[in-house]
C-alpha positions in Angstrom: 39.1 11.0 -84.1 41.0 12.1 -87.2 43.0 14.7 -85.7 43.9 12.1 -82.9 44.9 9.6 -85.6 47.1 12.1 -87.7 48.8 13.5 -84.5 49.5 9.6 -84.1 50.6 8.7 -87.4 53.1 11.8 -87.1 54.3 11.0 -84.4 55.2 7.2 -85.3 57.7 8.9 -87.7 59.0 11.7 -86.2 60.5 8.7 -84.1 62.2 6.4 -84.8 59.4 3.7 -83.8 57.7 3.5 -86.9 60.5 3.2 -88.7 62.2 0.7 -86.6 58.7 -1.6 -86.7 58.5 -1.4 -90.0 62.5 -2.4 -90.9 62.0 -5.3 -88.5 59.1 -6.4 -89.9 60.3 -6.1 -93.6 64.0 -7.7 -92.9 63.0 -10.8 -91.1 59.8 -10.8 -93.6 62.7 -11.3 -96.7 64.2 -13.7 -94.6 61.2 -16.1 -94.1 60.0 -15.5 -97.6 63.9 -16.9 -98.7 63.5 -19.3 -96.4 60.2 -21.1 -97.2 59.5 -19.6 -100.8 62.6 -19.2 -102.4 64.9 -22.0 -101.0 61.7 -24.6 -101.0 60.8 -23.5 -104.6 56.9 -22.9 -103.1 54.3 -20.5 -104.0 52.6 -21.7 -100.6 52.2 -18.4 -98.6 50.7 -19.8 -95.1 54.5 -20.3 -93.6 55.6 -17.1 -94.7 52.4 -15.3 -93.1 52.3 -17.8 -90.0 55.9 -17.0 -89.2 54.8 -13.2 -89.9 51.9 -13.5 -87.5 54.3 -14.4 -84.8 56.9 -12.0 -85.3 53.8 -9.6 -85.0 53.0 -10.8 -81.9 56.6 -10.4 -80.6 57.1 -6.9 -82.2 53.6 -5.3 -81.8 54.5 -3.8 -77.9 56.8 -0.8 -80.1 53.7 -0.1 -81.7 51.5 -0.3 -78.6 53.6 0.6 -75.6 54.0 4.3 -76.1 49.7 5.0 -77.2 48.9 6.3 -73.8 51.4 5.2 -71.1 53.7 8.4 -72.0 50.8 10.9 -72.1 50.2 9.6 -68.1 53.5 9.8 -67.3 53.9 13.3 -68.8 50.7 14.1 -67.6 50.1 15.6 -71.0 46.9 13.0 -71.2 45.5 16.2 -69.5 44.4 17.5 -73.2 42.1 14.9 -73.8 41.0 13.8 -70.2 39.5 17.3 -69.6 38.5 18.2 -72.5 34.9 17.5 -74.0 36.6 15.2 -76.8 34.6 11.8 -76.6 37.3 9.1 -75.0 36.0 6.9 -77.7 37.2 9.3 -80.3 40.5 9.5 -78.5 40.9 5.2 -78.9 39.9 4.7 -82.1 42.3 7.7 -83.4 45.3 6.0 -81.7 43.9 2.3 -82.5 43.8 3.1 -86.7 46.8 4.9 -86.3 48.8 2.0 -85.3 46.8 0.1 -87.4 48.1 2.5 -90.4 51.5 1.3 -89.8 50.7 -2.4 -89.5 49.1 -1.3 -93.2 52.4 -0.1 -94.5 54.4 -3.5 -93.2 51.7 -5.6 -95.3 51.9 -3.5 -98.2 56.1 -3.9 -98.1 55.1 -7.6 -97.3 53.2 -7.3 -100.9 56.6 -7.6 -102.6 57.3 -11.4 -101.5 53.9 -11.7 -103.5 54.7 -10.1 -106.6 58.0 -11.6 -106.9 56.0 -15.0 -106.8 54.0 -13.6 -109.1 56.1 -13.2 -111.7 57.5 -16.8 -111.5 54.2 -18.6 -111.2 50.2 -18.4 -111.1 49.1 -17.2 -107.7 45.5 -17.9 -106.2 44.3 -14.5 -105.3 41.5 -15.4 -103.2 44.1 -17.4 -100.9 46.5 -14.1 -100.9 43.6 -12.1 -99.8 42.4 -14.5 -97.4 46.2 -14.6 -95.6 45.7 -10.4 -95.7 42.3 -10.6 -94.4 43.5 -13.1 -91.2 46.3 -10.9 -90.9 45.0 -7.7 -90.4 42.2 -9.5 -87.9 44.7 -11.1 -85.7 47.0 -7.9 -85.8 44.1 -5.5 -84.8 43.6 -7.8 -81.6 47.0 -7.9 -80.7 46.9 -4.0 -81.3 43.5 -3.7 -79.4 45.2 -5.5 -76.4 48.5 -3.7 -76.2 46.7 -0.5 -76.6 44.6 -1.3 -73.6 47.7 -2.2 -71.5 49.2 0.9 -72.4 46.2 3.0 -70.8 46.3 0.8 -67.7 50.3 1.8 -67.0 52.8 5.3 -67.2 55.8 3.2 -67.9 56.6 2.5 -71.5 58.5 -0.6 -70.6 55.9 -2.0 -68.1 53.4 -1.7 -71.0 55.7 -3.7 -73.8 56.6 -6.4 -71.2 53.0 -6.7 -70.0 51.7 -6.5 -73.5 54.0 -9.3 -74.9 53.5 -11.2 -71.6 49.3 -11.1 -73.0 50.0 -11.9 -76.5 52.2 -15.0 -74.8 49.6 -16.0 -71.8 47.0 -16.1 -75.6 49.2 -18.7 -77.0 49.4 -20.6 -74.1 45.7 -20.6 -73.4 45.3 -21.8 -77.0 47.9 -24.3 -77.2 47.0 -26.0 -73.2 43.3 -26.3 -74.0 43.9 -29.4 -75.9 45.9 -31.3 -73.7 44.7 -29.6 -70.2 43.0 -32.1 -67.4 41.1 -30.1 -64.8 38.5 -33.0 -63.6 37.7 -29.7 -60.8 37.4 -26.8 -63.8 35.9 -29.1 -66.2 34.8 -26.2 -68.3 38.5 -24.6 -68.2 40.1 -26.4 -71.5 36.4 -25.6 -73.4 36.9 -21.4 -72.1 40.7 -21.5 -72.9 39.5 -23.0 -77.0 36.9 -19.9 -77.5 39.6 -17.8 -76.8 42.3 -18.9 -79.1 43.3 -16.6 -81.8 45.6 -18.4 -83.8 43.1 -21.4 -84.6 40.6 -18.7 -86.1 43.5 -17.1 -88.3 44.9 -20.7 -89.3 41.2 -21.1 -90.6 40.4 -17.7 -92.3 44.3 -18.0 -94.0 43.5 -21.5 -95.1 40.2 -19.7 -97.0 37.9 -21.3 -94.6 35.9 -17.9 -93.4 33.1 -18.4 -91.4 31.3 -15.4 -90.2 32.0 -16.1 -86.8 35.3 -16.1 -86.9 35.4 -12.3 -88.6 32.9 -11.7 -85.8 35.2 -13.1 -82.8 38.0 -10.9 -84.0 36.0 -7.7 -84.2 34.2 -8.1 -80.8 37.9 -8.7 -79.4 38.9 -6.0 -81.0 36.1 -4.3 -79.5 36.0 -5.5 -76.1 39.7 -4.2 -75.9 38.9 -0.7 -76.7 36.2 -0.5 -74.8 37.7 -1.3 -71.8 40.3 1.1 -72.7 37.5 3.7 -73.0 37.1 2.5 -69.1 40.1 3.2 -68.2 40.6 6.5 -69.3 36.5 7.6 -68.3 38.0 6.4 -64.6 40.6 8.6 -65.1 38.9 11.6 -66.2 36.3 11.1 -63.1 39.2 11.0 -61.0 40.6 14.0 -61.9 37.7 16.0 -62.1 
């Protein structure tokens, strides 16, 4: 698993997709921290993180599209799909590598926090709490774009498809309110267990309930398991 994980993390930055992921994230990062703690005089961090949370979601297919999709289409997934190396080891290597990077933009994103903390008293708690629902709600959208990468050999079809996901998440989340289906009664209740942003609203707000956490992990696992799956299909298929 660690060898899989360092042969990702080098590769993110012998690229240029680490480095582009990380400027976006950082630019537009300064820009919503001017925006809604500089301009509105606020040491209120949930619209800086919110708008953060979405830009993930927009951003996350550079991080996600290229895990396994090139390696099919290369055929150089060979190395690891006939060779005794556990699949598991193989998804969890690339998964924590990706999820390195999504480290390094939170640690840049630090700097909005220390700049506030110079000016004014911060609640720590409440800045851990925004890091904690981060990194949660950015492993699932990981999880998930890493899975659509293993399903597809196109690097495009896999960022389209994963953003498509991530958008067909907020949709479901933001329908099951308002949704009538007097034939799928059940429907608006499924599409509210699903929703993401709700439970990282919550766990920002420093609300944590347990369960929450606990959804996002068995997302997270759910979505690498399946890409486990996918790959163990692969390898039978090949044999």
């Amino acid at each position: 698993m660690l060898s899989v994980m360092k042969r990702e993390w080098r590769s993110y930055f012998y690229t240029a997709t680490g480095y582009v992921f990380i400027a976006i994230f950082w630019l537009l990062g300064a820009a919503f921290f001017f925006l809604y703690n500089i301009l509105a005089a606020s040491a209120d961090l949930t619209d800086l993180f919110g708008n953060l949370s979405y830009l993930f979601m927009l951003i996350v297919p550079l991080l996600t599209m290229r895990l396994f999709s090139e390696e099919h289409r290369q055929r150089t997934d060979q190395l690891y799909i006939s060779s005794p190396t556990p699949l598991t080891a193989v998804v969890a290597g690339k998964f924590l590598a990706a999820m390195g990077v999504v480290a390094v933009s939170l640690l840049g994103a630090g700097l909005y926090v220390l700049i506030l903390a110079l000016r004014v008293s911060m609640s720590w708690g409440a800045v851990a709490a925004h890091y904690l629902a981060f990194l949660l709600l950015g492993g699932s959208y990981v999880a998930a774009g890493l899975l659509v990468s293993a399903l597809t050999d196109s690097q495009i079809t896999a960022a389209v498809l994963t953003l498509a996901v991530n958008m067909l998440l907020q949709l479901a989340e933001m329908s099951s309110a308002s949704l009538v289906t007097p034939w799928l009664p059940f429907l608006p209740a499924l599409l509210k267990c699903i929703a993401l942003n709700s439970r990282y609203a919550q766990i920002a707000s420093g609300v944590i309930y347990p369960t929450d956490i606990g959804y996002f992990l068995l997302f997270i696992s759910v979505m690498l398991c399946a890409a486990v799956l996918v790959l163990d299909r692969r390898r039978h298929r090949r044999r």
